[in-house]
C-alpha positions in Angstrom: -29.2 -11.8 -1.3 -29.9 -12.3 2.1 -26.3 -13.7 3.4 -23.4 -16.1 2.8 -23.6 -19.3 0.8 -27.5 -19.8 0.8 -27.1 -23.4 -0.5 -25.4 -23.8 3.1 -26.8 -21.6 6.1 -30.4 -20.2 6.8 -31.5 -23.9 6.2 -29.3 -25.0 3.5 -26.5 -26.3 5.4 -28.9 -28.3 7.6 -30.4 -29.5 4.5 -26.6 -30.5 3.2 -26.1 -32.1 6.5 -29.8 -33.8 7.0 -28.7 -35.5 3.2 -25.3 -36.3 4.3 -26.7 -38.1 7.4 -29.5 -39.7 5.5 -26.4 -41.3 3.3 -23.8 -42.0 5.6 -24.8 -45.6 6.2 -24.6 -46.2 2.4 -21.5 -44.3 2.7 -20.0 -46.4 5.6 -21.0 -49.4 3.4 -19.1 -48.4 0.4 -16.1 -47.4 2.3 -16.3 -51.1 4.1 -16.7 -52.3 0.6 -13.6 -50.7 -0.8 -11.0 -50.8 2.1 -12.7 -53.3 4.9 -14.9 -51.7 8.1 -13.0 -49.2 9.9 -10.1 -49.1 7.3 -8.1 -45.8 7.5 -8.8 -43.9 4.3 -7.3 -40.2 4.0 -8.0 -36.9 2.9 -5.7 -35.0 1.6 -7.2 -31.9 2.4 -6.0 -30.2 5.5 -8.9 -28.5 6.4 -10.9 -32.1 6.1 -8.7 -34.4 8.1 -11.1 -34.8 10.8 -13.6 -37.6 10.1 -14.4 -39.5 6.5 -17.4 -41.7 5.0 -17.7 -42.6 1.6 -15.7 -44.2 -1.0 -11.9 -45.9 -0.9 -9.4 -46.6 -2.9 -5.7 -47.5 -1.8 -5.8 -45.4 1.4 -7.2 -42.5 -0.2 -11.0 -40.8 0.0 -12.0 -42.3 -4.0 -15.5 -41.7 -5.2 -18.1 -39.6 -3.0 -17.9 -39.1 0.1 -18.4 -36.8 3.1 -15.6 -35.2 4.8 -15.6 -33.1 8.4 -12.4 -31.2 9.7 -11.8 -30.0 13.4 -11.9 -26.7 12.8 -15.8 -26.6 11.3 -14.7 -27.7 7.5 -17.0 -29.7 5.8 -17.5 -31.0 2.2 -19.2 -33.3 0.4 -18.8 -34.4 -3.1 -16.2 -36.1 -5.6 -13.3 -37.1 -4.5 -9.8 -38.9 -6.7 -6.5 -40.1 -5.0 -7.5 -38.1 -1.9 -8.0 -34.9 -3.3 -11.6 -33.2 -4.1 -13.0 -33.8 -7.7 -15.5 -33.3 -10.0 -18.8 -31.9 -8.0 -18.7 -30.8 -4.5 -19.5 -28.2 -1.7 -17.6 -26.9 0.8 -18.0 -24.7 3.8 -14.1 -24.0 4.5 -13.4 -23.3 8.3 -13.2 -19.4 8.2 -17.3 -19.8 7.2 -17.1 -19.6 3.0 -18.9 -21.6 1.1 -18.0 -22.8 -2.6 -20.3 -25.1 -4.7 -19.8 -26.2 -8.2 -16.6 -27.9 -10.0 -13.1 -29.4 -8.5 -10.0 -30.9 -10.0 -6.8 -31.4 -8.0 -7.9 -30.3 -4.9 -8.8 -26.6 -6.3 -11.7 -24.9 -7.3 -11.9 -25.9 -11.4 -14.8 -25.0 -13.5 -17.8 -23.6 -13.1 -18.6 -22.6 -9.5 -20.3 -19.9 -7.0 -17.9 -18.7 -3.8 -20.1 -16.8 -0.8 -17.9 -14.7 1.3 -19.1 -16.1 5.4 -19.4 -13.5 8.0 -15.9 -13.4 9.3 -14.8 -12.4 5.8 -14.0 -8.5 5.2 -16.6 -9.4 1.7 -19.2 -11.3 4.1 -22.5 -11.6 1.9 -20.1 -10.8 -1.2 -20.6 -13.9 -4.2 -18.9 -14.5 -7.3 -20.4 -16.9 -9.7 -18.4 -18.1 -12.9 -15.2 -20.2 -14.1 -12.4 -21.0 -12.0 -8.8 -22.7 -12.7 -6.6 -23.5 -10.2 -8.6 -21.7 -7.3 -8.6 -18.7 -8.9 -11.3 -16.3 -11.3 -10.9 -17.0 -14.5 -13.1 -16.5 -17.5 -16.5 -15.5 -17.8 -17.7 -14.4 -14.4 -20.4 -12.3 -12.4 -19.0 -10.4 -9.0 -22.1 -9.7 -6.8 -21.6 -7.0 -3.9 -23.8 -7.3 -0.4 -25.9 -5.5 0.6 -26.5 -3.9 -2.3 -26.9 -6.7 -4.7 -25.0 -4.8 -7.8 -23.3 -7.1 -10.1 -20.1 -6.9 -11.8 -19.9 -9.1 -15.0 -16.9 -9.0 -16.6 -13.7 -11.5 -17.9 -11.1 -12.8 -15.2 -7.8 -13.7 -15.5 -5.8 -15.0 -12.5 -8.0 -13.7 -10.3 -8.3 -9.7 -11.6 -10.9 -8.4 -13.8 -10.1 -7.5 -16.9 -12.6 -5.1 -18.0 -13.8 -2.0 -15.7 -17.4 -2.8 -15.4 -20.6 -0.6 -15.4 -20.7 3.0 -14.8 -22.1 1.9 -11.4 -19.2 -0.4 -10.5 -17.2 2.3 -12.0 -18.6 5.1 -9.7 -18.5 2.6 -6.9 -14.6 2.1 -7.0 -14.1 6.2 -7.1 -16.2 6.6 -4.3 -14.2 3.6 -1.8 -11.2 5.8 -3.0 -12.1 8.8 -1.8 -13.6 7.5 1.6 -10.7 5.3 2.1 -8.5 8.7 3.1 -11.0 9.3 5.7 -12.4 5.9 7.0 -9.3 4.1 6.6 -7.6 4.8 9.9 -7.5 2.4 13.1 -9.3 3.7 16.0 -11.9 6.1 14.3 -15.0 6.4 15.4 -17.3 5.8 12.8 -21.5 6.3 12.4 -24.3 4.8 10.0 -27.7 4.8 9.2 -27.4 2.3 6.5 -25.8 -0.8 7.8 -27.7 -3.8 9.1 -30.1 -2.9 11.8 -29.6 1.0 11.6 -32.3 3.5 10.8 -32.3 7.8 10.5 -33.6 7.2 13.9 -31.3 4.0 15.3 -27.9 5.5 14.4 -24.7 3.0 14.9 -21.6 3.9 16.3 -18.7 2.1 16.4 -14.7 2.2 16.1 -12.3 1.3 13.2 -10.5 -2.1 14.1 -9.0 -3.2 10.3 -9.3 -2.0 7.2 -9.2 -4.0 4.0 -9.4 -3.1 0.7 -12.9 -0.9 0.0 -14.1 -2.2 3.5 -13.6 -1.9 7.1 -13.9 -3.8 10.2 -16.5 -1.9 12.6 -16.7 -2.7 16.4 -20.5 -1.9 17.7 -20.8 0.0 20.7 -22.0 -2.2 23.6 -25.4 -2.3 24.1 -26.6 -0.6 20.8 -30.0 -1.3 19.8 -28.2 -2.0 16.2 -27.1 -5.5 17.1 -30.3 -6.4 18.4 -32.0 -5.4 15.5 -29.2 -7.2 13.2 -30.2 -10.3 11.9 -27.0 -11.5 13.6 -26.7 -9.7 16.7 -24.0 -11.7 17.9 -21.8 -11.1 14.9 -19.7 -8.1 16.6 -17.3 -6.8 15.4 -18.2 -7.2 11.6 -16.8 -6.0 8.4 -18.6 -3.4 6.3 -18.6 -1.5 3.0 -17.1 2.3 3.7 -19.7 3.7 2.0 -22.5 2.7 4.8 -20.3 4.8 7.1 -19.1 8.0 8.0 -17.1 9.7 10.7 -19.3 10.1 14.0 -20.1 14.2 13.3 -20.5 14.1 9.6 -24.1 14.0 8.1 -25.3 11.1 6.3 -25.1 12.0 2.8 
């Protein structure tokens, strides 16, 4: 896995983009067909109230269509009565990305979620069912970098079962680091995370912590970033286990 939502960065999202612009005239056709050139047509939506091409009905996006918000949103796919519906993708404004099934607006059905980089799970994927925007059912939790999965039942959300003996030594070990690398303001080291070797140590401080990760402000300047494949992405969130208090020897 090399990073959030492949279907929509490194070359996807152009792709998604290059298709929605190859379509939009067809689009802008349809919705002059449905509600007259120009006619208002809403999204319902908050994140896509920006700008809309594609199908009409009543006032309301109907059919498919493409749908931009201010704030970076963007989705293309079904839409009914305004709301998303039946196949679509989205890249929501924080930088997720979702593909797969809607109903009402939520994330229904079968479907594949990519944590963006902003996200304390950047990289992070879970692909399975969904009802009503939440896990449900049959469904595979994949962790970045590592690429372990986690395939287990869902319900509202939570996992139901407690997953492999890796997964299972996995959770023990956030537990036991989160005593020590959960605290605001520590200074942490790595020569795991992204761009860090045994001879390109990082070093950074603890801004947030949240859940089995934490938020790590690079030092200014650090080789790491520029050996990142985002060196602009700074600070970033991290798995605890990449890290350990400046002092302490890798284990």
């Amino acid at each position: 896995m090399s990073g959030p939502l492949r279907m929509l960065r490194a070359g996807g999202l152009a792709l998604c983009l290059a298709l929605a612009g190859a379509t939009g005239a067809a689009e802008a056709a349809e919705t002059a067909a449905a509600g007259g050139a120009g006619a208002p047509c809403r999204v319902l939506d908050p994140e896509l109230q920006g700008t809309y091409q594609g199908g009409c009905q009543d006032g309301l996006a109907h059919g498919q269509g493409v749908a931009r918000g201010a704030s970076g949103a963007w989705y293309r796919g079904g839409f009914e009565a305004g709301q998303k519906s039946g196949q679509g993708v989205k890249l929501f404004a924080n930088g997720d990305g979702y593909t797969g099934g809607w109903r009402a607006d939520m994330r229904n059905g079968e479907g594949r979620y990519e944590y963006g980089p902003q996200s304390p799970w950047r990289g992070d994927v879970y692909q399975g069912h969904w009802a009503n925007d939440r896990r449900e059912g049959d469904g595979t939790y994949i962790f970045f970098p590592s690429g372990d999965r986690f395939t287990t039942q869902w319900h509202a959300g939570r996992p139901l079962g407690e997953g492999t003996p890796t997964a299972t030594r996995r959770k023990r070990a956030f537990e036991d680091l989160a005593a020590v690398l959960g605290q605001v303001g520590l200074r942490v080291c790595s020569t795991s995370t992204q761009g860090a070797s045994p001879s390109h140590r990082a070093q950074g401080v603890v801004l947030a912590v949240a859940d089995d990760r934490i938020q790590v402000r690079l030092d200014d300047g650090s080789p790491v970033l520029r050996r990142s494949p985002d060196p602009q992405l700074n600070p970033r969130w991290e798995v605890m286990t990449d890290w350990r208090p400046c002092g302490e020897p890798a284990s």
